[in-house]
N, C-alpha and C positions, 0 to 999 in steps of 0.2 A: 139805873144801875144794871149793868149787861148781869145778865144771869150764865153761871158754866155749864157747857153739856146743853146749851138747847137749838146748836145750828141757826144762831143769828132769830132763835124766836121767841117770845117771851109768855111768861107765864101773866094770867089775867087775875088783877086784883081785887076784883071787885064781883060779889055775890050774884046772879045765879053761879057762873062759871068759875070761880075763885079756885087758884090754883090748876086750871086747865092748860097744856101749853098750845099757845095758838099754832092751827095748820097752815101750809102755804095755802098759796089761792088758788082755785080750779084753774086760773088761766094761763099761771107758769110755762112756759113752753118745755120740752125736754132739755132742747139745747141750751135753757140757761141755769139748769140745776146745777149744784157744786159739783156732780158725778152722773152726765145724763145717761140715761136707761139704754144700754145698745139695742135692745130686742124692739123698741117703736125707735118710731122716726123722730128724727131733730125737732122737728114742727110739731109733732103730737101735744097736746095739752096736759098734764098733771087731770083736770077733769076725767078727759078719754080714756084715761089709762086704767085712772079709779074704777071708773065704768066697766071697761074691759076684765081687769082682774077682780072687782067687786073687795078690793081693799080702800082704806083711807088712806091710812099714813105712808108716807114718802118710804120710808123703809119694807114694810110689806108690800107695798106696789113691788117693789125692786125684787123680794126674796120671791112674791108668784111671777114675774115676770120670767124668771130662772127657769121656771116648771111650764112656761108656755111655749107653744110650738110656730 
């Protein structure tokens, strides 16, 4: 059953992590997010970025990526 609100990702049923919603995977490219980051490149990785801004989630990626030069 798709769950609402979770951008195509789901929440994990099964104890340690129960109820966590899973993150994309490090090797996403920019260019194929639903909304890729203008501030890196097309080619940059979901990984690199995490790296660079020292966020996880797709959404904080995007909000320090604002604040970067």
């Amino acid at each position: 059953m798709k769950e609402p609100g979770l951008d195509n990702r789901h929440r994990d049923k099964t104890p340690p992590k129960a109820g966590q919603i899973q993150q994309k995977r490090g090797d996403t490219l920019n260019k194929n997010l639903s909304a890729p980051i203008p501030q890196f490149s097309p080619n940059a990785k979901l990984e690199t970025m995490r790296k660079e801004t020292g966020k996880v989630s797709e959404k904080d990626v995007r909000e320090a990526a604002k604040h970067r030069r």
